[in-house]
C-alpha positions as CSV (number, residue, x, y, z in Angstrom):
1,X,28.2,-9.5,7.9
2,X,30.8,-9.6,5.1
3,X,31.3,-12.4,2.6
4,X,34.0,-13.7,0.4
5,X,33.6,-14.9,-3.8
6,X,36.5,-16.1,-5.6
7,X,35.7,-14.1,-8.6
8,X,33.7,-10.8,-9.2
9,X,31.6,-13.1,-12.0
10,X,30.6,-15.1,-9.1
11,X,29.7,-12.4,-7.2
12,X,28.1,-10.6,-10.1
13,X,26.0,-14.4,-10.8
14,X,24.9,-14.2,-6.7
15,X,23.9,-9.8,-7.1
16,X,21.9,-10.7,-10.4
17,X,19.7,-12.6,-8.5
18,X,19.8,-10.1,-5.2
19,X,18.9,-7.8,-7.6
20,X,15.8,-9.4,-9.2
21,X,14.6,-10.7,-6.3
22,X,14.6,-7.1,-4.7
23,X,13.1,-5.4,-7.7
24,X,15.9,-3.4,-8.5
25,X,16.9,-1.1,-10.3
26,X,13.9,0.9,-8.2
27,X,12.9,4.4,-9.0
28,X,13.2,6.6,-6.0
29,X,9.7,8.4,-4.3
30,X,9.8,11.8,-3.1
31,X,9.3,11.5,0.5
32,X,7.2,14.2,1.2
33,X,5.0,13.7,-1.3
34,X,5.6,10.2,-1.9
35,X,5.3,10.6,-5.9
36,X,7.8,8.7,-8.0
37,X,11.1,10.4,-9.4
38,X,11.8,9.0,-12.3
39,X,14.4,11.3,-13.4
40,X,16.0,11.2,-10.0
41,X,19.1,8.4,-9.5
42,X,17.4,5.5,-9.1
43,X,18.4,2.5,-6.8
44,X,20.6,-0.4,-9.0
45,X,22.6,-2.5,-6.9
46,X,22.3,-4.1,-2.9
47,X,26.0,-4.0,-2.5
48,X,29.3,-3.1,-3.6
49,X,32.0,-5.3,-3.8
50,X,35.5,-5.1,-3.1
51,X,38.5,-6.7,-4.7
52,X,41.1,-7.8,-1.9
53,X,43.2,-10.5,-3.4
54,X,43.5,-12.3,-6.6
55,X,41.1,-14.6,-5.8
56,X,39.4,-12.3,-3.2
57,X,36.5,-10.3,-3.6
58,X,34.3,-8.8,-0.5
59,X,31.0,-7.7,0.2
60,X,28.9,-6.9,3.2
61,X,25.3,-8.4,3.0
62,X,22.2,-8.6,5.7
63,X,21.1,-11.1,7.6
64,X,18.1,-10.8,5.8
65,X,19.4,-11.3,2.5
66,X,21.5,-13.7,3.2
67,X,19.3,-16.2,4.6
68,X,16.9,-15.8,0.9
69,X,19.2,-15.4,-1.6
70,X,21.6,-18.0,0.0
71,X,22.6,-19.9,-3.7
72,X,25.8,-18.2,-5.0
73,X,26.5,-16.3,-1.7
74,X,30.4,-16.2,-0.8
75,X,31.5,-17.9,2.3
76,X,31.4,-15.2,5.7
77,X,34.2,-13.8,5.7
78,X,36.3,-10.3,7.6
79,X,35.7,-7.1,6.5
80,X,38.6,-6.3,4.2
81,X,41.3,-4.8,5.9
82,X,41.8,-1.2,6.0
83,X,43.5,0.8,3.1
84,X,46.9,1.7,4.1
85,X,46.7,5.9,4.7
């Protein structure tokens, strides 16, 4: 599901806490091995958000992270529309 902020700081405030809460950044584990890489790109953020409007900003989050981390979380909201081609 996607959700609406009004700002990217409050979107930032809301993915702070995501973040945290999820243990992230995370270092990646080789999977046949299953041995940390350290050096490897390591996992930093949930979600990516996306400025629509002036006062617009979208994100998709789970159903699962939604329901915990529900202080700070935007209103639901469309996806954003589609980028002109």
């Amino acid at each position: 599901m996607w959700y609406r902020w009004v700002s990217q700081s409050a979107f930032d405030g809301w993915h702070d806490t995501v973040k945290a809460g999820l243990g992230l950044p995370r270092v990646g584990v080789n999977q046949r091995t299953g041995e940390p890489e350290p050096d490897k790109q390591q996992t930093t953020a949930y979600t990516q958000v996306q400025r629509v409007g002036l006062r617009d900003w979208r994100a998709p989050v789970g159903d699962d992270v939604a329901a915990e981390f529900v202080d700070g979380l935007g209103v639901p909201s469309e996806p954003p529309p589609s980028p002109l081609p």
